[in-house]
C-alpha positions as CSV (number, residue, x, y, z in Angstrom):
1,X,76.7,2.7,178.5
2,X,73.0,2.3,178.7
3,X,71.2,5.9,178.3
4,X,69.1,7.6,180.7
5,X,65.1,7.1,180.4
6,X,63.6,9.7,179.1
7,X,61.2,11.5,180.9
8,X,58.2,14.4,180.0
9,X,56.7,16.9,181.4
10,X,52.9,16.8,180.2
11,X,50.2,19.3,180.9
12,X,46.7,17.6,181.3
13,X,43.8,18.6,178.9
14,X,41.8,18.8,181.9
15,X,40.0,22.2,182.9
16,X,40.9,23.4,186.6
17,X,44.5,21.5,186.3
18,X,47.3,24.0,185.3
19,X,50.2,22.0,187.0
20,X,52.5,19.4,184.5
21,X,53.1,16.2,185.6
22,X,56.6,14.2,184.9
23,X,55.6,10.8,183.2
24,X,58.1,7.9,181.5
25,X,58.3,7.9,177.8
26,X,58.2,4.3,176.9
27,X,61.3,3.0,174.6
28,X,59.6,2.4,172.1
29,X,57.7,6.3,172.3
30,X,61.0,7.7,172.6
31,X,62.0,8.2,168.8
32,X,58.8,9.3,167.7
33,X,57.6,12.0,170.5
34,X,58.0,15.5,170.1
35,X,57.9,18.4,172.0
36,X,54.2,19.8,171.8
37,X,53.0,16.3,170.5
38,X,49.1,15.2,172.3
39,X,49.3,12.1,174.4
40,X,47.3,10.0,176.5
41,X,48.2,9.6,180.3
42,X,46.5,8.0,183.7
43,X,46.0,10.9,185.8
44,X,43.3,10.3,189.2
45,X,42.6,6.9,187.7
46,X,41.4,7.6,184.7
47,X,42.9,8.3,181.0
48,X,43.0,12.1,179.6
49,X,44.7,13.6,176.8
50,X,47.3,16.4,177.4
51,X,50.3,17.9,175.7
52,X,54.0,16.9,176.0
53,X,55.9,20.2,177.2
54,X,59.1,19.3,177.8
55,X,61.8,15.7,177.1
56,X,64.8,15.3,179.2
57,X,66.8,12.7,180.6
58,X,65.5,11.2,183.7
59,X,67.6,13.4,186.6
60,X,66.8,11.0,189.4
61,X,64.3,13.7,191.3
62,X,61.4,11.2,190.7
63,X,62.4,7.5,191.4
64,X,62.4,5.5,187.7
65,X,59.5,3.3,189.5
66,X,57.3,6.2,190.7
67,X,56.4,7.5,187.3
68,X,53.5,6.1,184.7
69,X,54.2,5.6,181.3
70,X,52.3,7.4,178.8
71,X,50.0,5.1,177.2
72,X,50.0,6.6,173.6
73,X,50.6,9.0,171.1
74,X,47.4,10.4,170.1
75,X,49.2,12.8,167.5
76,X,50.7,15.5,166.3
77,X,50.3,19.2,168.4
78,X,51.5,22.4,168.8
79,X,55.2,23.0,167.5
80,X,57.8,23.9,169.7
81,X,57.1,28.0,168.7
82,X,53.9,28.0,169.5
83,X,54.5,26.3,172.9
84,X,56.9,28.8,173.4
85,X,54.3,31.7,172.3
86,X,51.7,30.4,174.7
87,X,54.0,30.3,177.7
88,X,54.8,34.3,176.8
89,X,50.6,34.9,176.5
90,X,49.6,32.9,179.4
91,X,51.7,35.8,181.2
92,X,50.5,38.6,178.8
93,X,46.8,37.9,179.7
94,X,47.3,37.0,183.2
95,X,46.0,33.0,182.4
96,X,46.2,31.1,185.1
97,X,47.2,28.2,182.6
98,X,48.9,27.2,179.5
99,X,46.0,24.8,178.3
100,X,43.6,27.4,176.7
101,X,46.0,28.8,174.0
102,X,47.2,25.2,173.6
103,X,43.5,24.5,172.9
104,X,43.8,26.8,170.1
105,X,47.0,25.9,169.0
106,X,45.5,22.8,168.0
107,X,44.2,20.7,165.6
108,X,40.3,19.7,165.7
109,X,41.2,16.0,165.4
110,X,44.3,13.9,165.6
111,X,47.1,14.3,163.2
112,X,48.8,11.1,162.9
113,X,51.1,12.0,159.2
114,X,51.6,15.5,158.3
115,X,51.9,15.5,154.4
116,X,55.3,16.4,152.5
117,X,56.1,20.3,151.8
118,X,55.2,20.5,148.0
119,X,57.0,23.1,145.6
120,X,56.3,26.5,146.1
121,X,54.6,28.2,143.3
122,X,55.4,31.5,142.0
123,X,53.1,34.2,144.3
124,X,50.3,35.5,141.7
125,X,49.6,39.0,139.9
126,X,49.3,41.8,140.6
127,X,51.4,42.6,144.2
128,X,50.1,45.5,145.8
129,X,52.8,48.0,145.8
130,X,51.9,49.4,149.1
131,X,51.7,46.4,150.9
132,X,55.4,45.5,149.2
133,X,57.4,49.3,150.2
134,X,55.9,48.6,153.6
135,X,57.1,45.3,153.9
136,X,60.8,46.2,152.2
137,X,60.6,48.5,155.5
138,X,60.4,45.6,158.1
139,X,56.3,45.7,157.8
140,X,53.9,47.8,159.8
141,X,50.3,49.3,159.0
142,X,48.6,49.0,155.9
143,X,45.7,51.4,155.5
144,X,43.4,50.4,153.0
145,X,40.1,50.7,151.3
146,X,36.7,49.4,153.1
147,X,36.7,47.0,150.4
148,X,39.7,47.0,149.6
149,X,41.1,43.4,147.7
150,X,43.2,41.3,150.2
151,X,44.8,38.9,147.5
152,X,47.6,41.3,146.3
153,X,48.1,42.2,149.3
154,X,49.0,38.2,150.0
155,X,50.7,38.0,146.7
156,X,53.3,40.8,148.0
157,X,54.2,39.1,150.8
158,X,54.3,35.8,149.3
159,X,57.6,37.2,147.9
160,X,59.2,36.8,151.0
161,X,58.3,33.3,152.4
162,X,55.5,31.3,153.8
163,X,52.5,33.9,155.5
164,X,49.8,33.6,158.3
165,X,46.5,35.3,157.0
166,X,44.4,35.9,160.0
167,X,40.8,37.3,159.0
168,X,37.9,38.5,161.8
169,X,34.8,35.9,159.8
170,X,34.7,32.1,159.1
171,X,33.0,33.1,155.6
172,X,35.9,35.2,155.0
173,X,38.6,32.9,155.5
174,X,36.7,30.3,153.1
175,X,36.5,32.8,150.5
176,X,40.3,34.2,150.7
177,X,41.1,30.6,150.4
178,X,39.0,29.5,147.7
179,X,40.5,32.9,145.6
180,X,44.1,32.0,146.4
181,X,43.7,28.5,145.4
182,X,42.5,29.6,142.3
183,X,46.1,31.2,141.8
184,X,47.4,28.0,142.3
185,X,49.0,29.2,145.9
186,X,49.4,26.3,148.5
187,X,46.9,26.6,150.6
188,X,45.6,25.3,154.5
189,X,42.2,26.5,155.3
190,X,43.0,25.8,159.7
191,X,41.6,24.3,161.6
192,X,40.5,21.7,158.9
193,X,43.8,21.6,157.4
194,X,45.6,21.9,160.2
195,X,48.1,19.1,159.0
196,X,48.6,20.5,156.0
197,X,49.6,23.4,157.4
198,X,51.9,21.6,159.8
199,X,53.6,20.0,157.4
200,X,54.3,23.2,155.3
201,X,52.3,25.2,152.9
202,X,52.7,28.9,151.3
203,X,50.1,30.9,153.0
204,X,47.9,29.5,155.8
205,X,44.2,31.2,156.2
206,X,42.0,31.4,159.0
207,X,40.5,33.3,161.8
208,X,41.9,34.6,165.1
209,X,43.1,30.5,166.1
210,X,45.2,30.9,162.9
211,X,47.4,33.0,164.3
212,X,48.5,29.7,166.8
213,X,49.0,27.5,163.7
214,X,51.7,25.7,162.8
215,X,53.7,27.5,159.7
216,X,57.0,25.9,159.5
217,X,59.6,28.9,158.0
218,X,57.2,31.6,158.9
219,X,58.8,34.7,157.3
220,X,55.0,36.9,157.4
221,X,51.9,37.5,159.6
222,X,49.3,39.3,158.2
223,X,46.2,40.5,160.3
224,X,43.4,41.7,158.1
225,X,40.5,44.0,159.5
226,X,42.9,44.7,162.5
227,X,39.9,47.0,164.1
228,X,37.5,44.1,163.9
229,X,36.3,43.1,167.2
230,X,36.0,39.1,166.4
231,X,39.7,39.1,166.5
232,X,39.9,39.1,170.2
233,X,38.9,36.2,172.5
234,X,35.9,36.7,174.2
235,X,36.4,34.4,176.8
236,X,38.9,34.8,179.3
237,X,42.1,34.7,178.4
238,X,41.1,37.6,176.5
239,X,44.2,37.6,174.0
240,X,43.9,39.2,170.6
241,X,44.9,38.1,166.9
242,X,47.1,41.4,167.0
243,X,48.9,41.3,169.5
244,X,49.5,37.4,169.3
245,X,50.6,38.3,165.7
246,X,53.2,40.9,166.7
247,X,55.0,38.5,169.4
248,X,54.7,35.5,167.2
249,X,56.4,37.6,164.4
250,X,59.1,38.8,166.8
251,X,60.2,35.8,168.7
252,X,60.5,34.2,164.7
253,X,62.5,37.1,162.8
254,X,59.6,37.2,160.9
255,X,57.5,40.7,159.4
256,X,54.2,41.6,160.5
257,X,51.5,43.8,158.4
258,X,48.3,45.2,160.2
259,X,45.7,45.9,157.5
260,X,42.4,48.2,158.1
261,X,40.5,51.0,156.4
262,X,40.8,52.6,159.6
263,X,43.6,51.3,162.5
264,X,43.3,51.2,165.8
265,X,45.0,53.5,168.2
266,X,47.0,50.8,169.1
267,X,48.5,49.2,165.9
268,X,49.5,52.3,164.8
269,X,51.2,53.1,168.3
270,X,52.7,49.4,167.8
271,X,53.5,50.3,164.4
272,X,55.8,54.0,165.7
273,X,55.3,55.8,162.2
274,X,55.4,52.5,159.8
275,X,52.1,53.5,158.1
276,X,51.8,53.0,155.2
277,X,48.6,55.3,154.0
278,X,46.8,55.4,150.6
279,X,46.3,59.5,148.4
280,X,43.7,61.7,149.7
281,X,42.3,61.0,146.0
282,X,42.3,57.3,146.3
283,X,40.9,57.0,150.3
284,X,37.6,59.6,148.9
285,X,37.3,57.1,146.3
286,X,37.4,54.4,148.4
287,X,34.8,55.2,150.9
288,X,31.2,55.9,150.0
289,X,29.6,59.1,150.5
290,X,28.0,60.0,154.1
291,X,25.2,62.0,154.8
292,X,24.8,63.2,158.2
293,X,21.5,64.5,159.4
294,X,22.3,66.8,162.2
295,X,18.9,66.2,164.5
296,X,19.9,69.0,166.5
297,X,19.4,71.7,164.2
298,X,16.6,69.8,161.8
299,X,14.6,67.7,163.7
300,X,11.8,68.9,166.1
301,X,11.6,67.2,169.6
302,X,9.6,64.0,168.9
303,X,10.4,60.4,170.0
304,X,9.7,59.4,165.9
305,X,13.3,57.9,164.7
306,X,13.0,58.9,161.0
307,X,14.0,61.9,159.7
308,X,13.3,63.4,156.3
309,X,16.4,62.4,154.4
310,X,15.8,58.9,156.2
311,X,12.7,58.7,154.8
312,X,13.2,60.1,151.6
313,X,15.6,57.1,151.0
314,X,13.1,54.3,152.3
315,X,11.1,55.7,150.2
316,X,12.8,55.4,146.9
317,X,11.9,51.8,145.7
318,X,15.0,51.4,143.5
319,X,17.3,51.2,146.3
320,X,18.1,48.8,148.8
321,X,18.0,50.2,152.4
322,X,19.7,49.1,155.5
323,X,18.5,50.4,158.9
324,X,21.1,50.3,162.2
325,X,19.5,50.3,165.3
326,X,21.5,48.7,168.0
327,X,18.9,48.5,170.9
328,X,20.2,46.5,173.0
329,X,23.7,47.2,175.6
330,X,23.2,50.5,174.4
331,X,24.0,53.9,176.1
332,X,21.4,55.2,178.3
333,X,21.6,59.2,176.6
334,X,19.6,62.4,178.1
335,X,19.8,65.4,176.8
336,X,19.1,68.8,178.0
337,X,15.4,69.9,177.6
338,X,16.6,73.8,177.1
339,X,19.6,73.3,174.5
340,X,19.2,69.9,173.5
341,X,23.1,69.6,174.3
342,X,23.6,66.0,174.9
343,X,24.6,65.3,178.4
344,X,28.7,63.9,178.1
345,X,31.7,63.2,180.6
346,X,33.7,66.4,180.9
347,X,36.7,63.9,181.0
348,X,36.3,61.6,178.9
349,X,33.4,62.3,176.7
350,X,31.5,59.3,177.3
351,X,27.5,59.8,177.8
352,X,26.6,59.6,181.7
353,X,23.7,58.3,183.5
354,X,21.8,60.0,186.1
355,X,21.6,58.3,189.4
356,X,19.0,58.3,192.5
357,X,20.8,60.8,194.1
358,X,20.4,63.5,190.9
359,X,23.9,63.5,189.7
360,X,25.6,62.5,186.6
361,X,27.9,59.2,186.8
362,X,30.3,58.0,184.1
363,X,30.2,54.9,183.4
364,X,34.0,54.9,181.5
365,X,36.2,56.7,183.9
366,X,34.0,57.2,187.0
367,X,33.2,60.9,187.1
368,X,30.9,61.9,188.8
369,X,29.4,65.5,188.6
370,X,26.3,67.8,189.9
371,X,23.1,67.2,186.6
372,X,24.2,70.5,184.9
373,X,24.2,70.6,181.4
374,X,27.4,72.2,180.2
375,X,26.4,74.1,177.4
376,X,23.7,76.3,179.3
377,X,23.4,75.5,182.8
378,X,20.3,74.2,182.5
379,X,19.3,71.3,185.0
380,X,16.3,69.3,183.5
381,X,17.1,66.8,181.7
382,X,15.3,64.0,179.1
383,X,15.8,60.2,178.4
384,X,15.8,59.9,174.5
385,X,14.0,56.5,174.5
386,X,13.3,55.8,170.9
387,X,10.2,53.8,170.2
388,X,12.2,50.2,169.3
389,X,9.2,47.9,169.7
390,X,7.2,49.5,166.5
391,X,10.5,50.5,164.7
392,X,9.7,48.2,161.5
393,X,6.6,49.2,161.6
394,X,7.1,52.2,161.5
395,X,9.1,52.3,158.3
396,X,7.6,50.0,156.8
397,X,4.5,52.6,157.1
398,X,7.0,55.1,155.9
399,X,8.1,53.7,152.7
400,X,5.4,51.9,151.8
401,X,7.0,48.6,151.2
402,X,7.6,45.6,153.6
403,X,10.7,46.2,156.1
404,X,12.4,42.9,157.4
405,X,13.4,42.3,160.6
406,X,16.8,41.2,160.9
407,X,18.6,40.0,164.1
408,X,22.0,37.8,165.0
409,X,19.4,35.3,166.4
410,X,18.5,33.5,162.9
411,X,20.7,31.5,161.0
412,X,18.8,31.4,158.2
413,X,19.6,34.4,155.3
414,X,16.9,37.3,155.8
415,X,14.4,37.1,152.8
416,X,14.7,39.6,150.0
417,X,13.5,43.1,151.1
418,X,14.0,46.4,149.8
419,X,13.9,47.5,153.3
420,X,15.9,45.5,156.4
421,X,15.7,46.8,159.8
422,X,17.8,45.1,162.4
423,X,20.8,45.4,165.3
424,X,24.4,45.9,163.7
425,X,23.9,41.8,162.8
426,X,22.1,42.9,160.0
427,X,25.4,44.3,158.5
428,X,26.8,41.0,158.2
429,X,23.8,39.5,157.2
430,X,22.6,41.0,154.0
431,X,25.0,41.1,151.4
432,X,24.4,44.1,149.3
433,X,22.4,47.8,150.1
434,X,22.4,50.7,148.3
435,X,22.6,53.3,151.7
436,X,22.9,52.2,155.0
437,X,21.5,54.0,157.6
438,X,22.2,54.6,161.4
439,X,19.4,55.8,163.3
440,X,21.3,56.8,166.5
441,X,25.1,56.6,166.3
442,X,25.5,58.4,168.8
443,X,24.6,55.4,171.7
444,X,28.0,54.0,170.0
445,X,29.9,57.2,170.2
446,X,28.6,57.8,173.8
447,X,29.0,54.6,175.1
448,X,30.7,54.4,178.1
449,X,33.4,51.9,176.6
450,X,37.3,53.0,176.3
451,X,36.7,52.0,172.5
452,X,33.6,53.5,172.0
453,X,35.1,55.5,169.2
454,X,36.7,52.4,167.4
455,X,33.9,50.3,167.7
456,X,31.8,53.0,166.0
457,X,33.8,53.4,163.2
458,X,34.0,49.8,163.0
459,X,30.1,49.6,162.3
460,X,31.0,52.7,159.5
461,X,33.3,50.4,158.3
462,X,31.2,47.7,157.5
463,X,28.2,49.6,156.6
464,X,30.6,51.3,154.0
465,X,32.2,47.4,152.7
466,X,28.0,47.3,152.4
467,X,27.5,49.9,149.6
468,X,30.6,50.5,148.0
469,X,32.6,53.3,146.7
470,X,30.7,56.7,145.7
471,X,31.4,55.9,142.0
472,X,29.1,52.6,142.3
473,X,26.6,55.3,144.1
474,X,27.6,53.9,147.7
475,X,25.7,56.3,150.6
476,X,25.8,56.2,154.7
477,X,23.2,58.0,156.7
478,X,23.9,59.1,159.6
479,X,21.3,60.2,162.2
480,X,23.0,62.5,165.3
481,X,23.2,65.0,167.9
482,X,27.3,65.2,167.4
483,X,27.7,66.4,164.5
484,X,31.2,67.6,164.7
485,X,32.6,64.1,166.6
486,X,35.8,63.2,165.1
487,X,34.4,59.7,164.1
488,X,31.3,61.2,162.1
489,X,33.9,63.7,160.7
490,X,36.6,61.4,159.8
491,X,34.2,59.3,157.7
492,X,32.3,62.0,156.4
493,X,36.1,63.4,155.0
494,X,36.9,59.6,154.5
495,X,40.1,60.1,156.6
496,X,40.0,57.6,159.5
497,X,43.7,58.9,160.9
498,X,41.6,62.3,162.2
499,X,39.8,60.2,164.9
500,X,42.9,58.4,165.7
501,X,44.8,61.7,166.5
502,X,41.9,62.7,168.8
503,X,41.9,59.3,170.3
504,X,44.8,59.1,171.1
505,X,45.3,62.2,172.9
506,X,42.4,61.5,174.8
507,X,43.7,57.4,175.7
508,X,47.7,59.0,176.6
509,X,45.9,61.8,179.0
510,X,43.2,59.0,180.5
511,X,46.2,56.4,180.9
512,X,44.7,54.2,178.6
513,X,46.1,51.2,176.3
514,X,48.3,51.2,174.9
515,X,49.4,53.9,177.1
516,X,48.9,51.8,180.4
517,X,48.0,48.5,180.9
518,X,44.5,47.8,182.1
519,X,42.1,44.5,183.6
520,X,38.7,44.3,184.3
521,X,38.3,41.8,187.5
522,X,34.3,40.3,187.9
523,X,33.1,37.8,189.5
524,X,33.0,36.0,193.3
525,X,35.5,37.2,195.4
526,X,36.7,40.4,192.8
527,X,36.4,43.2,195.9
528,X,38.7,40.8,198.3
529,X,40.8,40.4,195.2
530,X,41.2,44.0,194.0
531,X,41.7,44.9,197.8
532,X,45.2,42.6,197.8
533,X,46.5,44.1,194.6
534,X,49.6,46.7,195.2
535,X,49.2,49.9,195.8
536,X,50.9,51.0,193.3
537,X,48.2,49.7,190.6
538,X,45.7,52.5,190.1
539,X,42.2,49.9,191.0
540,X,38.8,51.7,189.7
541,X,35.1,50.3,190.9
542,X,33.2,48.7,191.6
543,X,32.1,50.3,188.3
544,X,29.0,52.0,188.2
545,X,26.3,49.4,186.6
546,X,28.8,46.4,187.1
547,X,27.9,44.2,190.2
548,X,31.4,43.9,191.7
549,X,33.8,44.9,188.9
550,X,36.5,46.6,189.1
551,X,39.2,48.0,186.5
552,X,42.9,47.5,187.8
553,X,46.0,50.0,185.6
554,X,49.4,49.8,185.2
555,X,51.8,50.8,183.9
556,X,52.8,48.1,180.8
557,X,51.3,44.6,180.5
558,X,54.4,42.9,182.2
559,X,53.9,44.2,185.5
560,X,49.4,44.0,185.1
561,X,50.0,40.1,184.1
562,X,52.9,39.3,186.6
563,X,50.6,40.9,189.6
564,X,47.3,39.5,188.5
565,X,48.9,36.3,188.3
566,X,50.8,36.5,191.5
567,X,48.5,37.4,194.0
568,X,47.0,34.9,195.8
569,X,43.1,34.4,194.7
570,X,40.3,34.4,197.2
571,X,38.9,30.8,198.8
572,X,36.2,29.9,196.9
573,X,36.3,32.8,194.3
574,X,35.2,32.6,190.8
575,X,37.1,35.3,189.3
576,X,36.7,36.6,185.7
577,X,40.3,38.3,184.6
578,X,40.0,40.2,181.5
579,X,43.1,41.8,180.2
580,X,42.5,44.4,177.8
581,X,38.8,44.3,178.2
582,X,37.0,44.6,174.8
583,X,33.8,46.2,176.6
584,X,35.3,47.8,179.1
């Protein structure tokens, strides 16, 4: 009996097109295709690429003669996992297609041979015990060091089979590689060695796409830096590393360990106890020391940025200094003229803006409240406008050497300075300091951003990777007005769990993730949008700032990417979904 022709379901690398198409695999094809494999197919007259979703038997829907061949096997794609795990995130983040996670998924040219699995080698030394007990435990969240060494921490999960390493920076995956290889561990450095990777290695490094890479007998997922921004998507679909991590570890029996000096609220909610933290002793040793400079109680009222401990560093010409001033998508803070008292959200702490009509307006949640200051009733009010335009020259004047501007703009490395003045780019663009300074932390604290807090402590973060531990004479300056903020105390005791705690009390009582589900909705057509969503979805905006955005809750990401994916979109909209909005 002759068998059936086979037929596949193909999705067109073609953006705007989200629907599969049934095409005929060839006889000859029909050995050789796989599921996930990229093809080439007539679609509207002319050839594209796409990926092969699904092979079946032809049922007889479709008459035999109606259906084009595919013309050719372009190579190798996206294993039958993965396709699975994008099908499960094109839900998750409300995509209204498979094809951008497939993008990812992919390799940067076509794999026509994957090379043979060679012999694993034995996982090098030392293992880091922590990494190991948590792992033993069915994995979890690692707290570490700022500069803590992420090659045990490989080497320990090595033990247990072949591992993802997802890291934020393309320099970082390069250098994690180069180290591991020098162990003699199998290594695929993806996207480049993409087929490498397909065709079976030990550890496979790279950054956020990694976590989409092929890994045949994937028995660990490790996300290092899990607080770092770069590991989400910043275009829409907005998925992150993490989360893609935690699925992709589920769905294949496999473990998962989160790693970060200082975990988000939502790892360590993921995560339900599984921490795995280092001694008191060892974290103060870890972390640098932090001076804070409490401009409330020191400083007299003067638009000048530098204080006397500031300066006192700049001007000390043995040591390296590092100024943070991140002037632009700041927050707009005024203060009270009588106290000083920062003006802040009574709900959610975020700074507020005053409006036309005299009243205070969060930005964050929305409140909206008389221009009172809170602290002493008083009702005028300042802009703290710091003088960015003659910043470098200004400490330049101040310690008498030359400062050197230095911006994510230039690709170029800054020149050697003893003095660098830049945005928070310049933390990832000098290599060593000897203190770091912020010069107003506090329009990251304030900012009227659901992460405000993590995103600050992220910059601490770095800045402290910057100068080291306190024994190698590591130092953070910190200029503010909130002294007592749970961020600038949980770095100043080098404990990053006390701002989690306040965190996230503050995201359960707001209905924030991961204790809801939230979207920002932009764009064309976002009010007639937002307008047909269910009641029962808590909708927020437009927000104030935002031309015609609006934040929609609820309750878990199942039911926020079923509805945003379900309701019918606007004619002629040009919507911008983000779920989980990094800046929101």
């Amino acid at each position: 009996m002759t068998a059936a022709p086979l037929v596949a379901k193909v999705l067109p690398d073609v953006t705007g097109i989200d629907k599969e198409f049934d095409y005929l695999v060839p006889d000859e094809m029909g050995p050789l295709l796989q599921l996930g494999d990229i093809v080439r197919v007539s679609l509207h007259g002319r050839r594209v690429g796409g990926w092969v979703l699904d092979i079946a038997e032809h049922d007889g829907h479709v008459a035999i003669d109606r259906l084009r061949p595919i013309a050719k096997i372009t190579g190798r794609g996206p294993q039958s996992d993965v396709v699975a795990l994008a099908r499960w995130a094109r839900r998750r983040w409300a995509a209204r297609g498979l094809r951008p996670f497939l993008v990812a998924a992919s390799p940067l040219r076509a794999v026509t041979t994957v090379p043979s699995r060679r012999p694993a080698e034995p996982a090098p030394e030392p293992r880091d015990p922590g990494a190991a007990e948590l792992m033993a435990g069915g994995g979890g969240v690692l707290v570490v060091g700022p500069g803590a060494d992420l090659v045990p921490i490989v080497a320990a999960a090595m033990m247990h089979g072949p591992t993802i390493v997802v890291v934020p920076g393309v320099d970082e995956s390069r250098l994690l590689a180069a180290r591991l290889r020098r162990c003699n561990v199998h290594v695929s450095l993806v996207p480049d060695e993409w087929a490498a990777a397909n065709g079976g290695v030990q550890v496979v490094v790279g950054t956020r796409t990694a976590v989409w890479s092929p890994c045949p007998e994937l028995a660990v997922v490790i996300v290092a830096d899990e607080h770092a921004e770069a590991l989400q998507e910043e275009r829409s679909p907005t998925w992150h590393a993490r989360d893609v991590a935690v699925e992709r570890a589920r769905q294949a029996g496999a473990l998962v360990v989160l790693v970060s000096p200082s975990p988000t609220v939502t790892a360590l909610d993921w995560a339900a106890g599984s921490v795995r933290r280092p001694s008191v002793a060892d974290s103060r040793a870890a972390w640098p020391l932090v001076d804070l400079v409490d401009r409330t109680r020191d400083e007299p009222w003067k638009t000048s940025m530098l204080t006397s401990p500031l300066i006192a560093a700049l001007r000390d010409q043995e040591r390296t200094v590092v100024c943070v001033h991140n002037a632009k998508g700041r927050a707009r803070i005024v203060a009270c003229r009588t106290c000083r008292a920062l003006a802040r959200c009574e709900r959610c702490g975020a700074a507020v803006h005053v409006g036309d009509d005299r009243r205070f307006s969060c930005g964050r949640c929305g409140l909206d409240r008389p221009a009172v200051c809170q602290q002493c009733g008083g009702t005028g009010f300042a802009n703290l406008r710091p003088g960015v335009a003659r910043l470098r020259e200004e400490i330049a004047a101040a310690a008498s050497r030359q400062a050197v501007v230095v911006t994510g703009d230039d690709d170029d490395p800054p020149p050697a300075a003893g003095v660098y003045v830049g945005t928070e780019a310049v933390l990832h663009r000098v290599d060593r300091a000897d203190v770091v300074a912020f010069l107003d932390i506090d329009a990251e604290l304030l900012a009227p951003r659901y992460r405000a807090s993590e995103q600050a402590m992220a910059l601490l973060v770095r800045a402290a990777r910057l100068v080291g531990p306190r024994a190698g004479g590591g130092r953070v300056l910190v200029q503010t007005y909130l002294p007592r903020h749970e961020v600038l105390r949980a770095v100043l005791l080098a404990d990053p769990g006390r701002m989690a705690r306040v965190e996230s009390s503050r995201r359960e009582e707001l209905r924030l993730p991961p204790y809801a589900a939230l979207a920002s909705v932009s764009g064309a057509g976002a009010a007639e949008f937002a307008a047909a969503l269910p009641r029962e979805l808590v909708t927020v905006g437009p927000r104030p700032g935002a031309a015609a955005q609006f934040l929609v809750r609820a309750p878990d990401w199942e039911q926020l990417g079923t509805v945003l994916i379900t309701t019918a979109r606007p004619a002629r909209s040009r919507l911008r979904i983000e779920v989980d909005p990094p800046r929101a």
